[in-house]
C-alpha angles and dihedrals in degrees: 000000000000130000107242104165142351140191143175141173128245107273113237157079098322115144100218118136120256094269094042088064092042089047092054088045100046094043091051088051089050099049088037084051092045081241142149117204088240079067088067120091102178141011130212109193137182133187132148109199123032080108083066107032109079090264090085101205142151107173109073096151091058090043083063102052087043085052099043101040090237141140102193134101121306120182119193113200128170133184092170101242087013105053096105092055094043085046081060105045090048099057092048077064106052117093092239134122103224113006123178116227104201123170123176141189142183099173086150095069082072135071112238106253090065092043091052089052092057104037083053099059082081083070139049105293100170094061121002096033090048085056104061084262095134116159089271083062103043096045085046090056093048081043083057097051090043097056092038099056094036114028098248105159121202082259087078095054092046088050083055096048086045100050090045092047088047093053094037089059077055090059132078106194082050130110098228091044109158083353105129112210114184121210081244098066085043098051086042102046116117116278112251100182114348123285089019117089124188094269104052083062120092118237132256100232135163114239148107148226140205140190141185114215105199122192082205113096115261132174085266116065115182101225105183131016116174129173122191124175118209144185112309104229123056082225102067086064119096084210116047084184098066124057093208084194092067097029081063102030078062091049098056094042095048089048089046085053095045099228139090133254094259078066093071113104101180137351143182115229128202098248103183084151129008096240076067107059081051098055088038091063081060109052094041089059108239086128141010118276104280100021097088081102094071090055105063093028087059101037104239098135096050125117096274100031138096095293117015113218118206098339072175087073084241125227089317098070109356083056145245113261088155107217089046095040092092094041090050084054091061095036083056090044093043089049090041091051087042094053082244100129116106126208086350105052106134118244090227125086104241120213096159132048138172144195132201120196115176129187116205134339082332089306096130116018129177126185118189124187117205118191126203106239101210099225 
C-alpha cells in the first residue's frame, strides 16, 4: 500500500466533540489525497474513550457511516496507546483499493482520575494496579533498571523531553507550539515517580488523525508493517530494558523492507515517556544495547543530526490522544518525505522513515517503514 494523504487536527484543549475531529482530519487527508469520500472503499477506525466522555457512545463504526453518508466496510480496532499504529497496520492488510485510517480522542472532557482508569485497562490491574503500580510507576521502575544496568543519568531523559519541546514550539498542529520549554523547567519539574518529572511524561491532549492508504502507486510506499503482541506486564520480562514486542516487531518490518536499521533517515518513536524513546532507540536497532545515551548526549538524533527523533515534538510535547497518537506518526513522516514540513523540515533527504506505536508497558507494538518513490 501506498500513503496518499494525510490530515490531523491540532492537538490540543478544543473542546469539539469526538466526529467533529474525525470530520477536520479526515477532510484534510481527502483534499491532501485529491479525493472525494465516495473514492474510499473501507475504514478502519480507532478511539478509546467516547463511552467516557460525555458523548456516551459504542458504535463508532456506525457514528462514522452515519457521518460519512456511507454504506462500506469500517473496522474499529483499539490497542489503548497503540491503536493508531494497529489501525494502520490493519488497513495495509485489508484487499481494498483506497481505504481511510482515522483515530480520535477528547481525554480532556474528563477529570484525571477517569481518564487514568480507562487509559490503565491496557495493564495488570489485579496485582500490580491495586498496588500503586500505574503506568508513571511502572515506566519509573523500568527507568530504574535502565539507569542501574547502563549508566543512563536523569540528564538523558531531560535531553529527550528538551529536543522534543524544542521540535514541538516548531509545529503547528503541536501542543507546545510556540511554547518555549528550557532544560531548566524540565530538570526542575516535580517528581512524579522517581526518577520521572513532569516533564519526562506525555501529555493527555484532545485531537485526531487520519490516513488514506491507496493500492495506487503514490510518491510514499509503505515498505514494512509489523504488529507483535507481547506479555502484558513489564515484569514478566527477564530483561525490564528491552521491550522484546517492538525489538521483533522491527525485525520483521525491516526484513519486509528489505533494508537495515543504518538505512533509517529519520523516525518517529513512542515517547510516552522519555526513558522510552531511549530504550526505543535501542530495540529498534539504531544503536547496541546500552549505547542510547550517546545519542541524545551527542545530538545525533535532533532535528537537524544524523537521525532525527519525533520532529513532530512526540507524545511529550505534540501530544498524547491516544487512539490518534500512531496515525499522526505517519501524517509527520509523510510531511517531512514530501519537504512539507515548515520551520521543522528536516535538512536531510529522506528516503527511509520509520514509526514506532507502542500499546502498554511494550505489550502491543507496531513499526511501519515507509520508503520515498522518486517519481
Amino acid at each position: 500500500m501506498y500513503v496518499k494523504g494525510v490530515g490531523m487536527t491540532k492537538f490540543g484543549a478544543q473542546t469539539d466533540t469526538t466526529h467533529e475531529m474525525v470530520y477536520e482530519a479526515t477532510l484534510e487527508a481527502l483534499e491532501d489525497a485529491d479525493f472525494k469520500i465516495d473514492d474510499v472503499e473501507a475504514i478502519v477506525s480507532t478511539v478509546v474513550n467516547t463511552t467516557i466522555n460525555g458523548e456516551r457512545q459504542r458504535g463508532f463504526s456506525s457514528i462514522l457511516s452515519s457521518m460519512f453518508k456511507k454504506k462500506i466496510p469500517i473496522i474499529t480496532t483499539s490497542a489503548v496507546c497503540g491503536s493508531g499504529g494497529s489501525a494502520l497496520w490493519t488497513a495495509n492488510k485489508l484487499d481494498y483499493g483506497n481505504v481511510l485510517v482515522v483515530g480520535a480522542e477528547r481525554l480532556l472532557s474528563n477529570n484525571t482520575s477517569l481518564v487514568t482508569d480507562e487509559i490503565l485497562m491496557a495493564g495488570e490491574r489485579i496485582y500490580e494496579q491495586a498496588e500503586g503500580l500505574i503506568f508513571p510507576a511502572q515506566n519509573a521502575l523500568v527507568a530504574q533498571q535502565y539507569m542501574l544496568k547502563y549508566g543512563a543519568t536523569t540528564d538523558d531523559f531531560a535531553l529527550v523531553a528538551f529536543k522534543n519541546h524544542q521540535n514541538a514550539y516548531l509545529n503547528p498542529k503541536a501542543r507546545f507550539y510556540k511554547r518555549q520549554v528550557t532544560l531548566k523547567q524540565i530538570k526542575k519539574s516535580p517528581i512524579v515517580a522517581s526518577p520521572l518529572r513532569l516533564f519526562d511524561c506525555s501529555l493527555s491532549v484532545n485531537g485526531a488523525a487520519a490516513a488514506i492508504l491507496t493500492k495506487e502507486k503514490t510518491d510514499i510506499e509503505i515498505v514494512g508493517s509489523s504488529l507483535f503482541v507481547d506479555r502484558l506486564s513489564a515484569f514478566e520480562s527477564e530483561d525490564m530494558t528491552s521491550w522484546q514486542a517492538s525489538k521483533l516487531a522491527a525485525e520483521e518490518a525491516y526484513k519486509q523492507a528489505g533494508i537495515a536499521p543504518n538505512d533509517i533517515d529519520i523516525a518517529e518513536l513512542h515517547d510516552a515517556f522519555t526513558p522510552v524513546e531511549v530504550i526505543s532507540y535501542e530495540d529498534v536497532g539504531f544503536c547496541k544495547k546500552g549505547e542510547a545515551k550517546h545519542l541524545i548526549r551527542k545530538g545525533k538524533v535532533n532535528i537537524n543530526g544524523e537521525l532525527p527523533v519525533n520532529t513532530s515534538g512526540g507524545l511529550k510535547a505534540k501530544g498524547h490522544p491516544i487512539s490518534a497518537t500512531g496515525i499522526s506518526q505517519v501524517y509527520e513522516l509523510a510531511k517531512q518525505m514530501r519537504r512539507q514540513a515548515g520551520e521543522r523540515q528536516v535538512s536531510k533527504n529522506i528516503e527511509y522513515a520509520l514509526a514506532q506505536n507502542i500499546g502498554g508497558v511494550g505489550s502491543t507494538v507496531t513499526v511501519h517503514i515507509l520508503r520515498k518513490v522518486n517519481s
